[in-house]
PyMOL CGO cylinders between C-alpha atoms (Angstrom):
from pymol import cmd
from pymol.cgo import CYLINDER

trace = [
    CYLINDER, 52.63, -10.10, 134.65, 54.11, -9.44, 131.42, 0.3, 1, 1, 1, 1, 1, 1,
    CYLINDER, 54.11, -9.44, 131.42, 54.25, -12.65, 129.58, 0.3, 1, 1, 1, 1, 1, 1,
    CYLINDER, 54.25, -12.65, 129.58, 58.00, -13.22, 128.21, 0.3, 1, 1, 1, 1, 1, 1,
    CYLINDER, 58.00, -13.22, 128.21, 59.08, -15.34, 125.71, 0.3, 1, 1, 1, 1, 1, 1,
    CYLINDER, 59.08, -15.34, 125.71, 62.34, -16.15, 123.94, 0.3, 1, 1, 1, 1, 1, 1,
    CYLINDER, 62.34, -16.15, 123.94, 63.33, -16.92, 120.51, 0.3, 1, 1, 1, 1, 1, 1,
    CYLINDER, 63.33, -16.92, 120.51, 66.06, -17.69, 117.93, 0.3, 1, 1, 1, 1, 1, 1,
    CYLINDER, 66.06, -17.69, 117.93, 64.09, -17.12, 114.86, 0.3, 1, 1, 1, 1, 1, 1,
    CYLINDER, 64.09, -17.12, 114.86, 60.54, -17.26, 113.55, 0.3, 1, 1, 1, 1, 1, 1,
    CYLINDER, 60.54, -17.26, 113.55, 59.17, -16.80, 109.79, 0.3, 1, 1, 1, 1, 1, 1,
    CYLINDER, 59.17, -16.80, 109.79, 55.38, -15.76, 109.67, 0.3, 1, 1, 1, 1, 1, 1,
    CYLINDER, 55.38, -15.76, 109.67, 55.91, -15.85, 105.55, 0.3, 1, 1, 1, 1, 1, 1,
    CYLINDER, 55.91, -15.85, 105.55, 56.61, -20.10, 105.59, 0.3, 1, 1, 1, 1, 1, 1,
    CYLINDER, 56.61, -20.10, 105.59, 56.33, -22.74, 107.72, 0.3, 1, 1, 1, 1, 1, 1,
    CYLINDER, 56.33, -22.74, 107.72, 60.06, -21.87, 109.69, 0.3, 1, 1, 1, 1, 1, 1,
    CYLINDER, 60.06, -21.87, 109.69, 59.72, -22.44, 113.23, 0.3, 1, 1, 1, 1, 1, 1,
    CYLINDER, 59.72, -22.44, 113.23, 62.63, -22.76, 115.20, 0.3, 1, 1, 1, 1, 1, 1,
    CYLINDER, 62.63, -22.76, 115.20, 63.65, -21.68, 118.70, 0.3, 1, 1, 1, 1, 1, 1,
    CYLINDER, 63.65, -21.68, 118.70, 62.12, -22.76, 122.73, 0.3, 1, 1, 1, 1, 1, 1,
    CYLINDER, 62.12, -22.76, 122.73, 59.39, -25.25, 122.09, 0.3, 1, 1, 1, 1, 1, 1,
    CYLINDER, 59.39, -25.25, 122.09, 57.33, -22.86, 124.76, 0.3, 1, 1, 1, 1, 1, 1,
    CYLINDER, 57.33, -22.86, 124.76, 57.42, -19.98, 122.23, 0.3, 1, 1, 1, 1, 1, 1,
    CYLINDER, 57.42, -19.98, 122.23, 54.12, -19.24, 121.00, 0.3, 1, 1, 1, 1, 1, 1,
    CYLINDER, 54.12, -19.24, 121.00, 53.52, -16.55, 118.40, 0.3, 1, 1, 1, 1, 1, 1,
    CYLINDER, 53.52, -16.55, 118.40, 50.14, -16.34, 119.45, 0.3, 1, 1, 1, 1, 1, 1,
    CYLINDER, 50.14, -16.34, 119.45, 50.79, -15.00, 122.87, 0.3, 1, 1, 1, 1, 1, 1,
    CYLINDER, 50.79, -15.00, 122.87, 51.24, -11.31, 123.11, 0.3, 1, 1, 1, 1, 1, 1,
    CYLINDER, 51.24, -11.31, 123.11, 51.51, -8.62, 125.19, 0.3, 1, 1, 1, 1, 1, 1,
    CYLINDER, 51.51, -8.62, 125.19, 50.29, -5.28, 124.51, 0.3, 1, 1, 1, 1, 1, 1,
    CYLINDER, 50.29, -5.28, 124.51, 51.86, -1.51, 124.87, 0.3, 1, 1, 1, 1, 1, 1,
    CYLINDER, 51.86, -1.51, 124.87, 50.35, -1.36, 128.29, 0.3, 1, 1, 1, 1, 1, 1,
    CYLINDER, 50.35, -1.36, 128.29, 51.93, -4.58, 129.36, 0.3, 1, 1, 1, 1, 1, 1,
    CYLINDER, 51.93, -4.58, 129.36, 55.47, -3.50, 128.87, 0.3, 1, 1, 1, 1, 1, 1,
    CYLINDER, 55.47, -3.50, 128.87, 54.50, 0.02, 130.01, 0.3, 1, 1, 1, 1, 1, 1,
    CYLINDER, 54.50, 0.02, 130.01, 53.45, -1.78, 133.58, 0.3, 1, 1, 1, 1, 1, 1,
    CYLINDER, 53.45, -1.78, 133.58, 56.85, -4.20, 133.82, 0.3, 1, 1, 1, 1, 1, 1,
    CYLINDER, 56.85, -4.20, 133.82, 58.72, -0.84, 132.95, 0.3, 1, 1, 1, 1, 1, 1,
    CYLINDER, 58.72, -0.84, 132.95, 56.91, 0.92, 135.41, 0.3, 1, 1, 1, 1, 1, 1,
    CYLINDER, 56.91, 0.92, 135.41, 57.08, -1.49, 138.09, 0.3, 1, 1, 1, 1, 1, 1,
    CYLINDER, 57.08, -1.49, 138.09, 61.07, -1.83, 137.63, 0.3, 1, 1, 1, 1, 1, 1,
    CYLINDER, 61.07, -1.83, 137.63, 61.69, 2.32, 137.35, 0.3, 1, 1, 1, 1, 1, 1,
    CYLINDER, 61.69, 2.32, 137.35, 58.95, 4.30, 139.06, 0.3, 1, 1, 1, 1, 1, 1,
    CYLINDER, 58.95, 4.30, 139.06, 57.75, 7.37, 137.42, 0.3, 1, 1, 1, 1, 1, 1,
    CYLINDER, 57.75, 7.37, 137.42, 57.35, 8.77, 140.69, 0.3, 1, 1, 1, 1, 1, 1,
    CYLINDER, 57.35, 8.77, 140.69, 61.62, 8.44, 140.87, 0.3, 1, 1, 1, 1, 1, 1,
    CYLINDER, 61.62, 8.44, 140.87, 62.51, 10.57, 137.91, 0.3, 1, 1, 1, 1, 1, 1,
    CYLINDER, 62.51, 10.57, 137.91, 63.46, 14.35, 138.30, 0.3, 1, 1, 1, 1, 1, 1,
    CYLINDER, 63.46, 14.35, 138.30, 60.69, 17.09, 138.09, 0.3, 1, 1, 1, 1, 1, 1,
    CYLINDER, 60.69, 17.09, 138.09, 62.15, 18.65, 134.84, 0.3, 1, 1, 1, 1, 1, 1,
    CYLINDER, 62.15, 18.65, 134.84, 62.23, 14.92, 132.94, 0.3, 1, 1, 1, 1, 1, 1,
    CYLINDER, 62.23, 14.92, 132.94, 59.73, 13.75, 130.74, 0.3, 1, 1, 1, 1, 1, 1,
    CYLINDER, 59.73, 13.75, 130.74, 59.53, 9.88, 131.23, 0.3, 1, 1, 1, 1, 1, 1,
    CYLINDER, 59.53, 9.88, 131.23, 56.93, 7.33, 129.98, 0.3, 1, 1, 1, 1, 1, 1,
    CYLINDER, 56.93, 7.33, 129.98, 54.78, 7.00, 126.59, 0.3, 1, 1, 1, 1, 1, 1,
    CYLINDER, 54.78, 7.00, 126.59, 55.89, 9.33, 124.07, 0.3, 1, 1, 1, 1, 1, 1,
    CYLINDER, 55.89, 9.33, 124.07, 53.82, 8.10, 121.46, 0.3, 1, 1, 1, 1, 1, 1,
    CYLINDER, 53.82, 8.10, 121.46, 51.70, 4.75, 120.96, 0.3, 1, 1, 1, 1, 1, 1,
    CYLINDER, 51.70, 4.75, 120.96, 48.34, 3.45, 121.59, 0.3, 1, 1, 1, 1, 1, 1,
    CYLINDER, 48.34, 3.45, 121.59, 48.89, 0.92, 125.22, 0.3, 1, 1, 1, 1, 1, 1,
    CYLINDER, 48.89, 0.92, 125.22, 46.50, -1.23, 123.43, 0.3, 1, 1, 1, 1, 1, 1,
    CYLINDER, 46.50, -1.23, 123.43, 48.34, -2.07, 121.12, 0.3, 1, 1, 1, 1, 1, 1,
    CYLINDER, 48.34, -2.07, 121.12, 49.74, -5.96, 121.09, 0.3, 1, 1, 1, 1, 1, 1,
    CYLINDER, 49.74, -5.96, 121.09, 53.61, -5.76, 121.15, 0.3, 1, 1, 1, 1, 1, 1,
    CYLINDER, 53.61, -5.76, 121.15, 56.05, -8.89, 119.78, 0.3, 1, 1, 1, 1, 1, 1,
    CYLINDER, 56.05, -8.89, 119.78, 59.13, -7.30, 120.24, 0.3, 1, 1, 1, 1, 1, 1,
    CYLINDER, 59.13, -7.30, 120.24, 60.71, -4.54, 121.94, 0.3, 1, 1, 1, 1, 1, 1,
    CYLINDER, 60.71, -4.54, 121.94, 63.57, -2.79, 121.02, 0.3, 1, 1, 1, 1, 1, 1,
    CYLINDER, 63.57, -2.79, 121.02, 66.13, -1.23, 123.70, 0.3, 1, 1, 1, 1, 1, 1,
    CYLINDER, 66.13, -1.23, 123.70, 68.18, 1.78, 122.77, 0.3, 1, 1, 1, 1, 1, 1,
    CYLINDER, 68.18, 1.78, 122.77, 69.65, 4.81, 124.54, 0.3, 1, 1, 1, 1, 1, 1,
    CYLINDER, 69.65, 4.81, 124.54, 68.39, 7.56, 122.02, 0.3, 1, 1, 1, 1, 1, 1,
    CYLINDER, 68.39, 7.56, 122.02, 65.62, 7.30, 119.74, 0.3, 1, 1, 1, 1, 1, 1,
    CYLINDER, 65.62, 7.30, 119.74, 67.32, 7.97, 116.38, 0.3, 1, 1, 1, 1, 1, 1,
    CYLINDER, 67.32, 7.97, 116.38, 66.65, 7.61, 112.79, 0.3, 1, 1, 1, 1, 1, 1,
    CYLINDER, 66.65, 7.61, 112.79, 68.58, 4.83, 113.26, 0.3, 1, 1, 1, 1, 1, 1,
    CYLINDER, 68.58, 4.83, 113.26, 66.73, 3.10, 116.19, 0.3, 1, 1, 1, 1, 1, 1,
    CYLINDER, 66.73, 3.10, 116.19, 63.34, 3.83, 115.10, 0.3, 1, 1, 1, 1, 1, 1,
    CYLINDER, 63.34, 3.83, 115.10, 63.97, 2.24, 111.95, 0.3, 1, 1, 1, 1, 1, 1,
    CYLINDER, 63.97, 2.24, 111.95, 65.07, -0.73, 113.80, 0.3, 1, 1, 1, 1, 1, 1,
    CYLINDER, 65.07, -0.73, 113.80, 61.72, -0.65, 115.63, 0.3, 1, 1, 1, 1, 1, 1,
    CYLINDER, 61.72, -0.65, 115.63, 59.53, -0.03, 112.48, 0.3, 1, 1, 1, 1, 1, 1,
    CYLINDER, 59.53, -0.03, 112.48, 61.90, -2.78, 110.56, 0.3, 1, 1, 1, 1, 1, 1,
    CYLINDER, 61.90, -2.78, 110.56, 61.35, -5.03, 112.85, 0.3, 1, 1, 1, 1, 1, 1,
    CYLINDER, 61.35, -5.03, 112.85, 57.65, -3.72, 114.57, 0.3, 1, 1, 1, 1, 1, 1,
    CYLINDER, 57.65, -3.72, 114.57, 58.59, -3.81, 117.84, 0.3, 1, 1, 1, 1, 1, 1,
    CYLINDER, 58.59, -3.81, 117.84, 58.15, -1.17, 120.42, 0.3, 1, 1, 1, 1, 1, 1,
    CYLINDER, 58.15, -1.17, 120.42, 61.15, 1.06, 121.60, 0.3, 1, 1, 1, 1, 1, 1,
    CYLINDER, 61.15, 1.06, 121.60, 62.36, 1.79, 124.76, 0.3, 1, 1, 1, 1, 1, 1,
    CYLINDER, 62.36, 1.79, 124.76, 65.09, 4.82, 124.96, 0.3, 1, 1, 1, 1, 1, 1,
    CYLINDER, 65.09, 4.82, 124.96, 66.74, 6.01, 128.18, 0.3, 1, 1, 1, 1, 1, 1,
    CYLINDER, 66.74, 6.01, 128.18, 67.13, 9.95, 127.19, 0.3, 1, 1, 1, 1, 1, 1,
    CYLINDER, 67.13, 9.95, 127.19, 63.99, 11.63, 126.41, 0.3, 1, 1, 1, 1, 1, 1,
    CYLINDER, 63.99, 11.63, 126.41, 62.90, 12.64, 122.41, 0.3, 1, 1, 1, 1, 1, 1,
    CYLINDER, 62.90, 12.64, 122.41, 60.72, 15.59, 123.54, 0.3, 1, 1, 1, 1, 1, 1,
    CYLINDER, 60.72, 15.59, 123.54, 61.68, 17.44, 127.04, 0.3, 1, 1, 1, 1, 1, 1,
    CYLINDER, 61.68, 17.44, 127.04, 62.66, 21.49, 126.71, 0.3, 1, 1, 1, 1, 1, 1,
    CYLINDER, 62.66, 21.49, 126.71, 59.74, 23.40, 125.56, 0.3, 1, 1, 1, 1, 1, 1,
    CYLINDER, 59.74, 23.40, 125.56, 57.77, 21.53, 122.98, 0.3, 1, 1, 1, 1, 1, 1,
    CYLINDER, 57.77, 21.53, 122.98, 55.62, 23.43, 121.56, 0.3, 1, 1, 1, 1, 1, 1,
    CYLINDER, 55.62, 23.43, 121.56, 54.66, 20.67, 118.57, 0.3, 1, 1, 1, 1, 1, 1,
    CYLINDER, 54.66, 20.67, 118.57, 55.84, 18.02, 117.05, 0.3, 1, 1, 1, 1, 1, 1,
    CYLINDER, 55.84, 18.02, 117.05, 55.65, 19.05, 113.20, 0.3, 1, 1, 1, 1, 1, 1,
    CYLINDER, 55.65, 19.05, 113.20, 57.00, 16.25, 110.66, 0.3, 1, 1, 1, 1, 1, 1,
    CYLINDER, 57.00, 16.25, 110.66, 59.30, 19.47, 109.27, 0.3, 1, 1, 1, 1, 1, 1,
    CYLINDER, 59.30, 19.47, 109.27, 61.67, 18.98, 112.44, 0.3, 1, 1, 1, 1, 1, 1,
    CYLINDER, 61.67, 18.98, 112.44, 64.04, 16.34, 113.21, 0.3, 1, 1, 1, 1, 1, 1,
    CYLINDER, 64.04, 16.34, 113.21, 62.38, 15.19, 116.26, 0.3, 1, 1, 1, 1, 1, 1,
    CYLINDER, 62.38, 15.19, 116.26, 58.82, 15.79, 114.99, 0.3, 1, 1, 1, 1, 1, 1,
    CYLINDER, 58.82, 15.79, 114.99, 59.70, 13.77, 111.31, 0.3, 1, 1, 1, 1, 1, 1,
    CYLINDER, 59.70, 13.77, 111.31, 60.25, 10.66, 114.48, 0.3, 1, 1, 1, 1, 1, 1,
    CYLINDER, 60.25, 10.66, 114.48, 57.40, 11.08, 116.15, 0.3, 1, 1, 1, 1, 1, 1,
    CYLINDER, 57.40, 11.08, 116.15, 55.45, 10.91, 112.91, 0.3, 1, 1, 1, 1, 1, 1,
    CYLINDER, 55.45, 10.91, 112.91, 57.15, 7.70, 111.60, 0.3, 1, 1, 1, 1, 1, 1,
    CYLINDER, 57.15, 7.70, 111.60, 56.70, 5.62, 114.35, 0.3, 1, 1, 1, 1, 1, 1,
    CYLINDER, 56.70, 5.62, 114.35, 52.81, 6.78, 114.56, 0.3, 1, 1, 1, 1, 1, 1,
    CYLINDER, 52.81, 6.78, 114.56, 52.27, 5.97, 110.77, 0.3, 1, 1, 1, 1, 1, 1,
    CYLINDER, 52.27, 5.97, 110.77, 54.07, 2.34, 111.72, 0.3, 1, 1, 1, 1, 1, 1,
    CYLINDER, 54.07, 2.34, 111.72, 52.12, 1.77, 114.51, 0.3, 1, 1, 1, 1, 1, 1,
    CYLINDER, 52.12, 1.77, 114.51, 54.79, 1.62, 116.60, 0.3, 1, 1, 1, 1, 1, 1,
    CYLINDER, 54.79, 1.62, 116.60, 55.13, 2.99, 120.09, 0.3, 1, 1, 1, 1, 1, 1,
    CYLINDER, 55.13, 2.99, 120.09, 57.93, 5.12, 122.00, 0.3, 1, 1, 1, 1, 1, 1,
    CYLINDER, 57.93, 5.12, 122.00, 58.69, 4.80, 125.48, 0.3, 1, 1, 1, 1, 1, 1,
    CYLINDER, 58.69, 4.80, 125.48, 61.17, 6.73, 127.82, 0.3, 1, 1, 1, 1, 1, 1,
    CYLINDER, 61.17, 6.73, 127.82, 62.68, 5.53, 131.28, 0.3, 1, 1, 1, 1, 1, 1,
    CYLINDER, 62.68, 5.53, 131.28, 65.40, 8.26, 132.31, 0.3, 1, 1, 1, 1, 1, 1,
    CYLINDER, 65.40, 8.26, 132.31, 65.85, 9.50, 135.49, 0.3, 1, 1, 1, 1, 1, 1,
    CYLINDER, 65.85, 9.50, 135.49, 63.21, 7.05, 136.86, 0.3, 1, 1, 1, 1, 1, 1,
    CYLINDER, 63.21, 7.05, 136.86, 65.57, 4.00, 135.26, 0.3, 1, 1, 1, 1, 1, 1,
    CYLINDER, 65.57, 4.00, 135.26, 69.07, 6.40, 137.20, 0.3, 1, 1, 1, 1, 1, 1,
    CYLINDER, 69.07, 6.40, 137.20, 67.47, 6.21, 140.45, 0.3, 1, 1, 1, 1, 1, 1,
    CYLINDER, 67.47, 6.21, 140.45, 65.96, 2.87, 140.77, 0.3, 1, 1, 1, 1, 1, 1,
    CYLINDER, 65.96, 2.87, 140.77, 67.48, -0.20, 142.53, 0.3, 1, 1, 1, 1, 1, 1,
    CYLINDER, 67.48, -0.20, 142.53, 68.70, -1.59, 140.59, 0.3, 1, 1, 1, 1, 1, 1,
    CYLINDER, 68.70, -1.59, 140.59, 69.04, 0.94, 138.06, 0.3, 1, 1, 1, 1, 1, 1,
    CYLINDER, 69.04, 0.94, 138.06, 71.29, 2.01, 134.86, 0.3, 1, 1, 1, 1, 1, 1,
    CYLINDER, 71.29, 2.01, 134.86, 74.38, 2.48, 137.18, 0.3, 1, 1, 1, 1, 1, 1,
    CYLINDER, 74.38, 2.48, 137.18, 74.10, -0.94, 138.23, 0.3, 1, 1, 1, 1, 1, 1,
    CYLINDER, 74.10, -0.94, 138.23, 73.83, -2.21, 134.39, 0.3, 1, 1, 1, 1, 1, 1,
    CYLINDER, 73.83, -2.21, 134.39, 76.96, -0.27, 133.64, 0.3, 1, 1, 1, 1, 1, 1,
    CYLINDER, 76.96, -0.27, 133.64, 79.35, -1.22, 136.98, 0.3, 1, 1, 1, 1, 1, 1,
    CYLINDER, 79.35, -1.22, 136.98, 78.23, -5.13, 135.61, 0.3, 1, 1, 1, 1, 1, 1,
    CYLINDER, 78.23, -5.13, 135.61, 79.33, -4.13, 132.64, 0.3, 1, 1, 1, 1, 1, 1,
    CYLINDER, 79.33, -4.13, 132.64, 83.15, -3.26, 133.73, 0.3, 1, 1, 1, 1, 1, 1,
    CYLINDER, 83.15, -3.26, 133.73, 82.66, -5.74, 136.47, 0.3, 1, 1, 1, 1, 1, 1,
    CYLINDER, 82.66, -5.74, 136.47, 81.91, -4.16, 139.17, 0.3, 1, 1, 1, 1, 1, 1,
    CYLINDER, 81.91, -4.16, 139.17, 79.54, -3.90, 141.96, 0.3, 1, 1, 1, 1, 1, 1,
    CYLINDER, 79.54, -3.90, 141.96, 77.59, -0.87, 143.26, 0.3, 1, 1, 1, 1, 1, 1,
    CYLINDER, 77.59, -0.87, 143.26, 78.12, -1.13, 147.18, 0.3, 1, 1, 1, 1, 1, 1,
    CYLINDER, 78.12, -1.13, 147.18, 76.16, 1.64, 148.52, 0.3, 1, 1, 1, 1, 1, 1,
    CYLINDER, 76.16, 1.64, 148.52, 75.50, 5.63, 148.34, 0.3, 1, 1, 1, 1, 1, 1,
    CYLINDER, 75.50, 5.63, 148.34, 78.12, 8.26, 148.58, 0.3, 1, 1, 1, 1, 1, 1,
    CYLINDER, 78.12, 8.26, 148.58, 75.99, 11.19, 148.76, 0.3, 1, 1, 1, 1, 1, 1,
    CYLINDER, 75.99, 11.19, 148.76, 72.74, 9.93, 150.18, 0.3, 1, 1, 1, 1, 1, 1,
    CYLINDER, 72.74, 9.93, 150.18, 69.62, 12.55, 149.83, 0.3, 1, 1, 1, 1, 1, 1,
    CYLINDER, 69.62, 12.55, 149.83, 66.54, 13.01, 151.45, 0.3, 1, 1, 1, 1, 1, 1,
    CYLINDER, 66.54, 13.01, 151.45, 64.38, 11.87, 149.12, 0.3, 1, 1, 1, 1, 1, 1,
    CYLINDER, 64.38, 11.87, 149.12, 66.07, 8.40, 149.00, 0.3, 1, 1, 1, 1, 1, 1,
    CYLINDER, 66.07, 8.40, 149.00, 68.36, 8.94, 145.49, 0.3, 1, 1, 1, 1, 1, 1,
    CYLINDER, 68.36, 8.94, 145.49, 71.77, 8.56, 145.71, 0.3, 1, 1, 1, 1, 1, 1,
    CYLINDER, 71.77, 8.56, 145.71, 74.74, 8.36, 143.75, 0.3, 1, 1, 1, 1, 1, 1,
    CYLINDER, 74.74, 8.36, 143.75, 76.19, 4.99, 144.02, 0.3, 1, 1, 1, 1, 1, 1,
    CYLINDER, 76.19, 4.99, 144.02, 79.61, 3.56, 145.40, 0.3, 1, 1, 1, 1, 1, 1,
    CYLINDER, 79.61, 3.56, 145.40, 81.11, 0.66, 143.08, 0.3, 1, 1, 1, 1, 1, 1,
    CYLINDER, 81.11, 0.66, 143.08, 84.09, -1.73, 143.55, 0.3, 1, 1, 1, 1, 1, 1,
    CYLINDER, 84.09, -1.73, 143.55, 86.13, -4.01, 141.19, 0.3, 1, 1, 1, 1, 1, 1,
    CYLINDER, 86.13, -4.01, 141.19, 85.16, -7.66, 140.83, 0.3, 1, 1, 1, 1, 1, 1,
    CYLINDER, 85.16, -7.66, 140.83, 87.60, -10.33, 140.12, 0.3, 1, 1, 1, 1, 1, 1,
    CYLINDER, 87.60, -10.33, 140.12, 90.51, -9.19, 137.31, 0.3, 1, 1, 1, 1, 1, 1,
    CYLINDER, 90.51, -9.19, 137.31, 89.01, -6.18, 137.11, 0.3, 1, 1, 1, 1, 1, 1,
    CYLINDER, 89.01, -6.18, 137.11, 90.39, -4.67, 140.77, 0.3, 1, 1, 1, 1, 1, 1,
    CYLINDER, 90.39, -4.67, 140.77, 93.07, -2.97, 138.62, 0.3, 1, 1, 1, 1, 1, 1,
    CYLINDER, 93.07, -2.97, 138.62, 93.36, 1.05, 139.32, 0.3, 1, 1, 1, 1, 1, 1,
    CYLINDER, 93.36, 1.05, 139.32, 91.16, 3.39, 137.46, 0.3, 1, 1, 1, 1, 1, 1,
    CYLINDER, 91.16, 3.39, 137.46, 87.86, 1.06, 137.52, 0.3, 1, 1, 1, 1, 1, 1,
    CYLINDER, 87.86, 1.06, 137.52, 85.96, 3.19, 140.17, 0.3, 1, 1, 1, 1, 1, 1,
    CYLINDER, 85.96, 3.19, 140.17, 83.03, 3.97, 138.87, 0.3, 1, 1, 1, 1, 1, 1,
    CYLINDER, 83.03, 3.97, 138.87, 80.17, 6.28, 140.60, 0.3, 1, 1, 1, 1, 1, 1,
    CYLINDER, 80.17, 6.28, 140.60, 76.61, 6.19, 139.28, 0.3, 1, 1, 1, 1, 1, 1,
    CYLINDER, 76.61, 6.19, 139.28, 74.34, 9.14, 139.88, 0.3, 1, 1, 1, 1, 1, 1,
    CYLINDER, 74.34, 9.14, 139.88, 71.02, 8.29, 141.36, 0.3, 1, 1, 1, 1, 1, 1,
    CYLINDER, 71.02, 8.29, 141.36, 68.08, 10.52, 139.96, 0.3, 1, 1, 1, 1, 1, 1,
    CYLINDER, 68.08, 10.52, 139.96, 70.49, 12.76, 138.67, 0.3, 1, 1, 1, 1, 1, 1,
]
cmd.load_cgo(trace, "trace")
């Protein structure tokens, strides 16, 4: 089990140590520990043949105090996660059509490179994180509150894209929203 803790703020540099008396600095979890709780709540197994989910770059042994959610890994978001050395955790994939290398000339390569020389590690849930249940079409129908209620298209493998219904105020027209499913 990946062991969670919360915290308002903490100062390593002085004696500042506010927030949950249960947090303890000393407790951490490593790459692999987060790579298992992300695992366990999006399969690998559920993501799309052509996707490229899981550990982009990062060494699982690695002890991990933070972690850093974002949909794209930017310039922007990884220097968030070096900033702040915590691991991040992006929905679309960095690297999926045709690499061939990851050279710190390119854009996506000059990323890659960065977060290595910090130390810090890059992890991808995409299609996996569409199809599971609950899953990022559940996130965002909570998000407009509403409710995903069941497939409209079921498949055979299981993935579906999701019916969703209005909650509360929001049962105005126009909030329908359908989630795909692996897809």
């Amino acid at each position: 089990m990946l062991p969670v803790q919360t915290k308002q703020t903490w100062s390593t540099a002085g004696s500042l140590r506010t927030g949950p008396a249960h947090y303890d600095p000393r407790v951490t979890a490593t790459v692999g520990d987060v790579i298992a709780a992300l695992d366990e709540a999006y399969p690998p197994g559920l993501a799309q043949e052509w996707d490229a989910v899981g550990l982009v770059c990062g060494d699982p042994a690695e002890p991990v105090r933070r972690v850093v959610f974002a949909v794209d890994a930017t310039a922007e978001t990884v220097d968030e996660a070096i900033t702040t050395g915590a691991m991040l955790v992006v929905h679309h994939p960095l690297l999926l059509r045709g690499v061939h290398g990851v050279g710190a000339d390119t854009a996506k390569g000059a990323l890659v490179h960065r977060m290595i020389r910090a130390g810090s590690a890059l992890f991808t849930a995409h299609t996996n994180a569409d199809a599971a249940n609950p899953g990022v079409s559940d996130a965002l129908a909570a998000v407009l509150g509403l409710t995903v209620t069941g497939p409209l298209e079921p498949r055979p493998d299981g993935r579906a894209v999701r019916r969703v219904r209005p909650q509360g105020r929001r049962r105005a027209a126009g909030h329908h929203v359908g989630g795909a499913r692996g897809g």
